[in-house]
C-alpha positions as CSV (number, residue, x, y, z in Angstrom):
1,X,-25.3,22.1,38.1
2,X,-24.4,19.7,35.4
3,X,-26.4,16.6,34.9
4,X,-24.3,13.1,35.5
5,X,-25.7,11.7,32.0
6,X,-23.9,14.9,30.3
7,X,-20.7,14.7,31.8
8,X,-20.9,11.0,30.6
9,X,-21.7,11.9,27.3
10,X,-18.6,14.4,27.2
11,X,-16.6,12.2,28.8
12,X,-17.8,9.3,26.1
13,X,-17.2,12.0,23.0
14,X,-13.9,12.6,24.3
15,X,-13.0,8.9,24.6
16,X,-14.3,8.4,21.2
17,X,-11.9,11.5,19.2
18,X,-9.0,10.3,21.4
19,X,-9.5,6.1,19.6
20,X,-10.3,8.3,16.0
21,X,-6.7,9.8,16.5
22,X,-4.8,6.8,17.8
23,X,-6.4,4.6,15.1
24,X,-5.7,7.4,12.4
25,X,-2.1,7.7,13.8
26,X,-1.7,3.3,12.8
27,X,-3.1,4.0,9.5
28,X,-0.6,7.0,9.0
29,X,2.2,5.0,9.8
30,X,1.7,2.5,7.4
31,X,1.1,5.1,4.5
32,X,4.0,6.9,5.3
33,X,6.5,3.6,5.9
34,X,4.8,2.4,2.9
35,X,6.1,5.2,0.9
36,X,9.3,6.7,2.7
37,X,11.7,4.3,0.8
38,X,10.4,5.7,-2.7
39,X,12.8,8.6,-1.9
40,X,15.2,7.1,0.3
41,X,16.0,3.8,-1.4
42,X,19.0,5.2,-3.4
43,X,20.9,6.6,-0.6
44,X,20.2,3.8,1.5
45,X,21.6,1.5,-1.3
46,X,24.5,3.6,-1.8
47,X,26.0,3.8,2.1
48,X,25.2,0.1,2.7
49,X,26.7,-0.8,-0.7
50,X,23.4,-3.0,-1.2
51,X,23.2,-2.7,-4.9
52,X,20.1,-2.5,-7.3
53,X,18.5,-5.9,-5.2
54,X,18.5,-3.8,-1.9
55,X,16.5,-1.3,-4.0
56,X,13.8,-3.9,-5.2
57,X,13.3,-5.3,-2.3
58,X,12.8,-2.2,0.1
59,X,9.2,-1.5,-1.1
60,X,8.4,-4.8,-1.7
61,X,9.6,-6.4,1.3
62,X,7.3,-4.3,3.3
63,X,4.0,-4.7,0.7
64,X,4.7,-8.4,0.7
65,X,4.5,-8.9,4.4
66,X,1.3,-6.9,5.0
67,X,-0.3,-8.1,1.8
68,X,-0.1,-11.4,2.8
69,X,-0.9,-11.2,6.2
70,X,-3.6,-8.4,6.1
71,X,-7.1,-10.5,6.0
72,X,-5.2,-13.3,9.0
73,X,-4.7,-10.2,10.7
74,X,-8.5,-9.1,10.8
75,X,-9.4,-12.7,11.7
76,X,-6.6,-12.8,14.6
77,X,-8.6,-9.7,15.9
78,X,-11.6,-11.4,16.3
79,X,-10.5,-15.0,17.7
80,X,-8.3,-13.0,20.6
81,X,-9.5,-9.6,20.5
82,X,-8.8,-6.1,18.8
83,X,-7.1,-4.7,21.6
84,X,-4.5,-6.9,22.3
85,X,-3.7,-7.6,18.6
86,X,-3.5,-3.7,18.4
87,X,-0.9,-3.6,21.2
88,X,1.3,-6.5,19.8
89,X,1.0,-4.7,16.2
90,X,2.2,-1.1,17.3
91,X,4.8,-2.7,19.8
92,X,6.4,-5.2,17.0
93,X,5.9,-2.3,14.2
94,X,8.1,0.0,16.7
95,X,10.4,-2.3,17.5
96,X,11.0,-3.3,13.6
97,X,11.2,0.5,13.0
98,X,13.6,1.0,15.5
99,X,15.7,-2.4,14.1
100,X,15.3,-0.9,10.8
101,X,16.8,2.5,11.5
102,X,19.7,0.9,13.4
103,X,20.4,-2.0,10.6
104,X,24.5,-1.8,9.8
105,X,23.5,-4.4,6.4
106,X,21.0,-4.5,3.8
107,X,20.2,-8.6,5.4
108,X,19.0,-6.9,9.1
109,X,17.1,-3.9,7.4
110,X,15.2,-6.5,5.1
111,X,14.3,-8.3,7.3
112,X,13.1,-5.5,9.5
113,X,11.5,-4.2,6.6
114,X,9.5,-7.7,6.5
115,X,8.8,-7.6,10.4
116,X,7.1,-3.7,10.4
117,X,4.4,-5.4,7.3
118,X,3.9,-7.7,9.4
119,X,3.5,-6.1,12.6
120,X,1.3,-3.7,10.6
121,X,-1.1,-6.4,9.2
122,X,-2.1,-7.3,12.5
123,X,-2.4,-3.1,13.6
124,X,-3.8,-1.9,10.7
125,X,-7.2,-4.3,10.7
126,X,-8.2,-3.7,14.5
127,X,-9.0,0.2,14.1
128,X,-11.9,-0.2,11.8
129,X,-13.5,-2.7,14.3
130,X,-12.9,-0.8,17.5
131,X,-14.6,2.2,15.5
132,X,-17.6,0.4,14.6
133,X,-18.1,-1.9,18.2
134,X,-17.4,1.7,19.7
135,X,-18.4,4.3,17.8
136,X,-22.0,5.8,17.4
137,X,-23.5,5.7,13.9
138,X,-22.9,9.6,14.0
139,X,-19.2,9.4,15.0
140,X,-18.4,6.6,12.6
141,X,-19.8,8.7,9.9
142,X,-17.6,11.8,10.9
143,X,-14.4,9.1,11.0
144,X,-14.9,7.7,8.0
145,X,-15.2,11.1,7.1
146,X,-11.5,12.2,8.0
147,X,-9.9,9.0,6.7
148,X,-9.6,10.4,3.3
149,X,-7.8,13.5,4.5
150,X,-4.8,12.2,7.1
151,X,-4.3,9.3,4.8
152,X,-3.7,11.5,1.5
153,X,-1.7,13.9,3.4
154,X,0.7,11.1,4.6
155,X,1.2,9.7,1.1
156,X,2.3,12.8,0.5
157,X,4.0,13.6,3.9
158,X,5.7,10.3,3.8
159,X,8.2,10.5,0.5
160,X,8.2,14.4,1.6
161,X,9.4,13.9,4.9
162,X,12.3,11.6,3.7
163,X,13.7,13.6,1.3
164,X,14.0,16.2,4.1
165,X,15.3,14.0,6.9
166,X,17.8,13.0,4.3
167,X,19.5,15.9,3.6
168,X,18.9,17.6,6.8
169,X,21.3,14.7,7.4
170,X,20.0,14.8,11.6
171,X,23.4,14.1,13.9
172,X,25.0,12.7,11.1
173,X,22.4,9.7,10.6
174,X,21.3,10.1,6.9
175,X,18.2,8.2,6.0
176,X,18.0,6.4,9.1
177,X,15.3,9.2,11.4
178,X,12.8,8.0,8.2
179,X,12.4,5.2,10.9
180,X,13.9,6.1,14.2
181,X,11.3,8.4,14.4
182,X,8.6,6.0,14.6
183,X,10.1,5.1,18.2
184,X,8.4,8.5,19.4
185,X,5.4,8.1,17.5
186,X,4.7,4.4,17.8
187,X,5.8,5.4,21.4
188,X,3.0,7.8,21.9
189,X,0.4,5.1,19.9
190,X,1.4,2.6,22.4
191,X,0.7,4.3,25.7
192,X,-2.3,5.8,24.1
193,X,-3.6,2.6,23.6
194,X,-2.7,0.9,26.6
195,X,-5.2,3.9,28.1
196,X,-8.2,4.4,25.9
197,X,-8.6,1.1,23.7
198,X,-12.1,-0.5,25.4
199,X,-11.1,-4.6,26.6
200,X,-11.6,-7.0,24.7
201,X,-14.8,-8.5,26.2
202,X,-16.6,-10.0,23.1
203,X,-13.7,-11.9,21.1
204,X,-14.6,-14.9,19.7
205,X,-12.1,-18.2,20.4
206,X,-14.2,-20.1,18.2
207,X,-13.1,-17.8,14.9
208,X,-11.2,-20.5,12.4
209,X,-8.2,-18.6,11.3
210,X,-6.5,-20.7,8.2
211,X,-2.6,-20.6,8.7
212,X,-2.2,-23.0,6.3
213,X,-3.8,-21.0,3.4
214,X,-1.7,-17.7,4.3
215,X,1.4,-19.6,4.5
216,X,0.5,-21.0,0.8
217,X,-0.2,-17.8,-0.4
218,X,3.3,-16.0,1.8
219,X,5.6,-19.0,0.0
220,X,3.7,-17.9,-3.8
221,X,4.7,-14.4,-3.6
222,X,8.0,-14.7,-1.7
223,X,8.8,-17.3,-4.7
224,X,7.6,-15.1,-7.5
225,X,9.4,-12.1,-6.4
226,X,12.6,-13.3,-4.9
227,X,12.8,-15.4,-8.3
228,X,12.3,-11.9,-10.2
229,X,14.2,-10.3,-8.9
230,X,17.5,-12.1,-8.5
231,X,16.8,-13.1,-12.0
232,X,16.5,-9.4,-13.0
233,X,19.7,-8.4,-11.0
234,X,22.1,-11.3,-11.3
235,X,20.8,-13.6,-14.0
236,X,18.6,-16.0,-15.1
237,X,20.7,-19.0,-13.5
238,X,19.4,-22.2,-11.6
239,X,18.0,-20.4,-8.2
240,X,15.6,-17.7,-10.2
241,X,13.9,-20.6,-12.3
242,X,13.5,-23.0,-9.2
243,X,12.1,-20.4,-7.1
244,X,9.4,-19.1,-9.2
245,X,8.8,-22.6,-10.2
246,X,8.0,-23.5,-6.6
247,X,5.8,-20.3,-6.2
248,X,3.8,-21.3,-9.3
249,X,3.3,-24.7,-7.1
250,X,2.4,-23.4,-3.8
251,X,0.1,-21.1,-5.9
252,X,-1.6,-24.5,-6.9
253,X,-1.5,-25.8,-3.3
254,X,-3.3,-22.2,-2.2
255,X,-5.8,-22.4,-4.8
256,X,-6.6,-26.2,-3.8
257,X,-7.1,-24.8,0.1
258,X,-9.1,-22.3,-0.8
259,X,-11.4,-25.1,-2.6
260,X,-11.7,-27.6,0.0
261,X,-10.6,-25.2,3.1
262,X,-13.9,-24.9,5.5
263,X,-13.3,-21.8,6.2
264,X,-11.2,-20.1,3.1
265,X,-9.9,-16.7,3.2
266,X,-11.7,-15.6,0.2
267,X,-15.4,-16.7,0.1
268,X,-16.0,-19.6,-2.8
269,X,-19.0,-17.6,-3.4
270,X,-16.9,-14.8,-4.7
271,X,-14.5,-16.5,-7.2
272,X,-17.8,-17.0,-9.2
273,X,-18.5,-13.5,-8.9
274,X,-17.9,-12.1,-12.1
275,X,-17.7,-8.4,-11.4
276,X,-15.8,-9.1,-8.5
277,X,-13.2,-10.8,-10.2
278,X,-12.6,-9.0,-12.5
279,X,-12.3,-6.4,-10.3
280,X,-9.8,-7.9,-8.2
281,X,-7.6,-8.2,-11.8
282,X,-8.2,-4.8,-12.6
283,X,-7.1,-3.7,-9.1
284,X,-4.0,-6.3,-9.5
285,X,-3.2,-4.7,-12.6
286,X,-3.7,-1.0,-12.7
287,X,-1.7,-1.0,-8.7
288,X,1.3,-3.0,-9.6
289,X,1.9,-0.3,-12.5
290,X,1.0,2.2,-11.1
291,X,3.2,1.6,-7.9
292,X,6.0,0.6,-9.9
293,X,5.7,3.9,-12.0
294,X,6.2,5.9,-9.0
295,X,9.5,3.6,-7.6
296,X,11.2,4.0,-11.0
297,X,10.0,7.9,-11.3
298,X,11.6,8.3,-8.0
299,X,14.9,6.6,-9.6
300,X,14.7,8.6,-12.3
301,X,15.2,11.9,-11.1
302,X,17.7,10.9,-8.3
303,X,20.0,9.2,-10.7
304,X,19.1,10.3,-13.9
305,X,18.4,14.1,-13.2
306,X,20.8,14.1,-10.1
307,X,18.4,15.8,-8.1
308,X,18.5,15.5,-4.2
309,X,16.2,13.7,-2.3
310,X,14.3,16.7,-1.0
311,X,14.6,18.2,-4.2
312,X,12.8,14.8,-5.9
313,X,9.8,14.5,-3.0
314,X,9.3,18.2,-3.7
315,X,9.2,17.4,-7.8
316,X,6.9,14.4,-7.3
317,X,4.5,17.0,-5.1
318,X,2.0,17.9,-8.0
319,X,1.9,14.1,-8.5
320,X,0.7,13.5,-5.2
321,X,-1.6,15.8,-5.3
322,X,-3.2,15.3,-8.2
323,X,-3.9,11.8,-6.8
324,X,-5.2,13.2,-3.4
325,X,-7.8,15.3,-5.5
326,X,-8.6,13.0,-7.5
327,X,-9.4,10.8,-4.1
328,X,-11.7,12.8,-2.5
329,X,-13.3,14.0,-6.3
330,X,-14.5,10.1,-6.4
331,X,-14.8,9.5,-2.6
332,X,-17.3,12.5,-2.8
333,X,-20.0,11.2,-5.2
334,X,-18.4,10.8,-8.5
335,X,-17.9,7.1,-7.9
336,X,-21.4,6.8,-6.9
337,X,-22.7,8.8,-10.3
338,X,-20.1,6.9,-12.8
339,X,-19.4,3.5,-11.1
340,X,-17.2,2.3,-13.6
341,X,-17.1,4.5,-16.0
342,X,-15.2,6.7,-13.1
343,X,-12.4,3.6,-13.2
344,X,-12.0,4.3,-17.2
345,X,-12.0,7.7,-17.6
346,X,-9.4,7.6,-14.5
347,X,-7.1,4.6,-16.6
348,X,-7.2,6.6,-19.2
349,X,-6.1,9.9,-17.5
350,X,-3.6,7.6,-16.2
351,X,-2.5,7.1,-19.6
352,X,-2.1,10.2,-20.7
353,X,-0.3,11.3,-18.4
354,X,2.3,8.6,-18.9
355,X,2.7,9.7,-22.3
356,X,3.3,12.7,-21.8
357,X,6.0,12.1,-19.5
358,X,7.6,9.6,-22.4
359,X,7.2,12.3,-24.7
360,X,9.1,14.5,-22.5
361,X,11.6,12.1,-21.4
362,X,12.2,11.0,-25.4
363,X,12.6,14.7,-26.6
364,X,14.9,16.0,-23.8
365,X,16.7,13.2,-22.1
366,X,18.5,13.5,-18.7
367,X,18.0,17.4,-19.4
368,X,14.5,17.6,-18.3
369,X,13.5,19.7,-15.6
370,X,11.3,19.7,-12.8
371,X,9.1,22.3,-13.9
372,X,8.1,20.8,-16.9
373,X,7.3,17.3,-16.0
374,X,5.2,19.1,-12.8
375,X,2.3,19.1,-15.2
376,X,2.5,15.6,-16.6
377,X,2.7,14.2,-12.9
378,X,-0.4,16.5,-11.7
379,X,-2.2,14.3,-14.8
380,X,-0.5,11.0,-13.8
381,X,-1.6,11.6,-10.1
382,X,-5.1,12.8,-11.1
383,X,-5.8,9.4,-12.8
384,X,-4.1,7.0,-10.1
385,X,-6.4,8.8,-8.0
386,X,-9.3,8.7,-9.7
387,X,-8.6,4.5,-10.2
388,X,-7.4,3.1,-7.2
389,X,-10.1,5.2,-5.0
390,X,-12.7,3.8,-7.4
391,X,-11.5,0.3,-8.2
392,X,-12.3,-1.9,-4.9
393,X,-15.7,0.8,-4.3
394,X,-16.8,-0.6,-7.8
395,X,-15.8,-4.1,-7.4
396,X,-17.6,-4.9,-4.4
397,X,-21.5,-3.6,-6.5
398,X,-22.2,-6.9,-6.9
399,X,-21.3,-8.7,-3.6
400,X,-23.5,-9.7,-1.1
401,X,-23.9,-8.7,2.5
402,X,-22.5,-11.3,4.0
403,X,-19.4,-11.7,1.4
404,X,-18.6,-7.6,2.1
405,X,-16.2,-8.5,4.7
406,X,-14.1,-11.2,2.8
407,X,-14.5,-9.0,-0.4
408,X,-13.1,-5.8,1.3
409,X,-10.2,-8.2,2.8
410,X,-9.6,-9.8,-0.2
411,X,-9.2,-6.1,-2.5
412,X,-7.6,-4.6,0.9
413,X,-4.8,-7.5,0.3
414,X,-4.5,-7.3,-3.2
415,X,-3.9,-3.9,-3.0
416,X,-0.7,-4.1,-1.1
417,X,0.5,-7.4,-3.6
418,X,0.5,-5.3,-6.2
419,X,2.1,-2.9,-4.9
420,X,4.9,-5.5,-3.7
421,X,4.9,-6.8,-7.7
422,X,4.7,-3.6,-9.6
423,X,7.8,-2.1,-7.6
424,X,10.0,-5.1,-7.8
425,X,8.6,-5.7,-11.7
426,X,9.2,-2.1,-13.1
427,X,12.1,-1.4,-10.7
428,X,13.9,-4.7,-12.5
429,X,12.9,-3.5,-16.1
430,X,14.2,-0.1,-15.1
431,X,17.4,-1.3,-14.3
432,X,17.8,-4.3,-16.9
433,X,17.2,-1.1,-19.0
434,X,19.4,1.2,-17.2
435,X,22.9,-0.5,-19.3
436,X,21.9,1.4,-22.4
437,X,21.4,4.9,-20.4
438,X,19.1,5.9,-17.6
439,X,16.7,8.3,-20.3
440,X,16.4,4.7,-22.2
441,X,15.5,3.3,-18.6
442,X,12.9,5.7,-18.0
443,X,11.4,5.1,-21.7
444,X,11.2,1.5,-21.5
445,X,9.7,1.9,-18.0
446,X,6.8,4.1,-19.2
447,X,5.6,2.0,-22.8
448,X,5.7,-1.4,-20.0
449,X,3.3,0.8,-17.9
450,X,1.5,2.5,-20.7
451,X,1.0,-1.5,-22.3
452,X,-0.4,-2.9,-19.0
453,X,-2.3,-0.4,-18.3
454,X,-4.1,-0.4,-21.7
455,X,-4.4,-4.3,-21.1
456,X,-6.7,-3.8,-18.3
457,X,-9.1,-1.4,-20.1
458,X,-11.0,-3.8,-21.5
459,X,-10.9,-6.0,-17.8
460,X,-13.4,-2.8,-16.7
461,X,-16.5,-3.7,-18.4
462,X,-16.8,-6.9,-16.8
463,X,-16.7,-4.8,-13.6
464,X,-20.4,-4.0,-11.8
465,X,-21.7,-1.0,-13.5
466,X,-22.7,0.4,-10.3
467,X,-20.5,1.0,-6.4
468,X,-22.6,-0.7,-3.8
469,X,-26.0,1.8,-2.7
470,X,-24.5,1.1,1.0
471,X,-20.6,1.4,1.5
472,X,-19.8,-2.1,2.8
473,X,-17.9,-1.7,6.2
């Protein structure tokens, strides 16, 4: 007969693989929304007649939202509890999805757009700390384990499954299943969660979330990039100037909270953090190019090379998995041999790469093929890789203990920022570029990418020469 204490333990294992798969299906949908408008964003511009601004603002409008919101997110978890800021982010994320598959204007799917980051900052935080309150110290070791894997297979699942969706053109609808289809699966992560997730017994009312600060910081951004952006698309006029000028200001305000804020949302301690720092510019830096490259490689061989969408997520393939590669190369031990050597060598890659492709693009034009920039993007996607996995590993070798958990916010945030900046940034120098010939687009593109990057490389030394002994959770 089997013992009671067994069955519990089954029971208990079984409880614990079925929170792993709900809490790996959030993080897959964020990846893959994250990425599906890379592919998508010219069509969808085209049949809502939203221009060049609806493509900027796609990407960005999603990377702003969650960027922003990402370390208020974690903090809401703990003042109210994990669960129930779990169920209110995958019910909004699915309802935005839903809003954004069903939009009849560019205005609606914007703002949908905005609503699913937003929704996802408060999902996205909550699975790491169910794991850890949950988990034991062997299962959170196997799940941290498997993170790597589903979340490189849905950035490349995500720009992969749009360009079929698209021209499988399902009843008629286009590009809108890219998020319809998060009604079944944000469906299933619902009533998953409703079941399994454990109550939320131990939140803490007395956690000091700081609205104030992450409204600073939302009014920065969304005045930097909607200033950039118009600028970029309809001229440099009265509106562009003003509304960078007053994100420069509530920068100032931000940084002011953040001084005199008694509970900031980056750590004081850490601003004087050298290595972390520099860190956080390097990871600024090296994301926002290398998420714009990929926006305006996208554009490049939809409109320049009139490929179709499936036939452009299938080109950018090698480049994905090159970076996926790359991930688990560093994830594996490499970061913990090279520290930050890893995040040179991987810039540099990086760099390479890019100039091939411009070598490519300046010899042949429009009349490049597929096939031979395949080997330029497995490079490209090989040093991406090899840098973003390594950046915020390295960055956080000289924080302390108790500054881990802003740190990791802080990079975690930054992260998605850049990506917001580097797709609205490159995506308007593509275009500005764009009136002399797409080719000439694609040129000026890469040496603004190939510069940047370079800029950064000497940014690294300054970094901690070393990833933390013990991975910071």
């Amino acid at each position: 007969m089997t013992e009671p204490s067994t069955v519990t333990t089954r029971r208990s294992s079984r409880l614990m693989w079925a929170i792993l798969g709900l809490v790996l299906l959030a993080d897959a949908l964020d990846v893959i929304d994250a990425t599906v408008t890379n592919i998508a964003a010219p069509t969808i511009a085209r049949e809502l007649h939203g221009g060049e601004s609806l493509i900027k603002w796609l990407g960005t409008a999603y990377m702003l939202a969650m960027g922003v919101l990402l370390v208020v997110g974690g903090r809401l978890g703990d003042k109210f509890g994990q669960r129930r800021l779990f169920l209110i982010g995958m019910s909004g994320f699915t309802l935005a999805s839903a809003v954004a598959g069903l939009s009849p204007d560019p205005a609606l799917l914007i703002a949908a757009r905005v609503a699913q980051g937003a929704f996802g900052a408060l999902l996205i935080p909550q699975g790491m700390a169910i794991m850890t309150k949950a988990f034991s110290r062997d299962m959170l070791a196997t799940a941290f384990g498997l993170f790597g894997p589903v979340l490189g297979l849905s950035s490349v699942g995500g720009p992969v499954l749009a360009g079929f969706l698209i021209s499988a053109d399902l009843f008629g609808l286009s590009w809108r299943p890219i998020f319809l289809i998060n009604i079944i699966l944000g469906g299933v992560g619902l009533i998953m969660a409703v079941k399994i997730l454990p109550r939320d017994d131990d939140a803490d009312r007395s956690t000091v979330v700081d609205g104030w600060a992450s409204g600073m910081l939302g009014a920065t951004m969304l005045g930097l990039l909607y200033g950039l952006i118009e600028g970029s698309t309809n001229g440099w006029g009265v509106i562009p100037i003003v509304s960078i000028v007053v994100g420069v200001l509530f920068f100032a305000a931000f940084a002011y909270r953040q001084r005199t804020a008694t509970q900031p949302l980056i750590k004081p301690s850490l601003m004087k953090n050298r290595g972390f720092t520099s860190g956080l510019l390097v990871c600024l830096v090296a994301v926002a190019a290398g998420t714009g490259l990929l926006f305006v490689l996208s554009l490049f061989l939809q409109e320049g090379l009139h490929a179709s969408p499936r036939d452009t997520s299938l080109g950018l393939v090698p480049l994905t998995l090159g970076l996926v590669a790359a991930g688990f190369a560093a994830m594996g031990g490499l970061v913990a041999k090279l520290g930050r050597r890893l995040v040179f060598i991987g810039l540099t890659v990086d760099l390479v790469g890019c100039g091939w492709v411009l070598v490519l693009v300046a010899y042949s034009g429009t009349n490049v093929s597929l096939w031979t920039l395949a080997p330029a993007f497995f490079v490209i996607g090989i040093g991406i890789g090899l840098s973003f996995a390594t950046i915020p590993v390295v960055a956080l070798g000289d924080a302390k203990p108790d500054e881990a958990g802003s740190a990791s916010g802080s990079l975690s945030s930054i992260q998605q920022l850049a990506s917001a900046i580097g797709s609205a940034a490159i995506t308007s120098i593509f275009f500005k570029a764009a009136t002399s010939g797409l080719a000439h687009a694609m040129k000026v593109s890469l040496i603004v990418v190939l510069a940047v990057t370079a800029l950064s490389l000497p940014v690294v030394a300054l970094m901690p020469r070393k990833a933390p002994s013990e991975p910071h959770q």
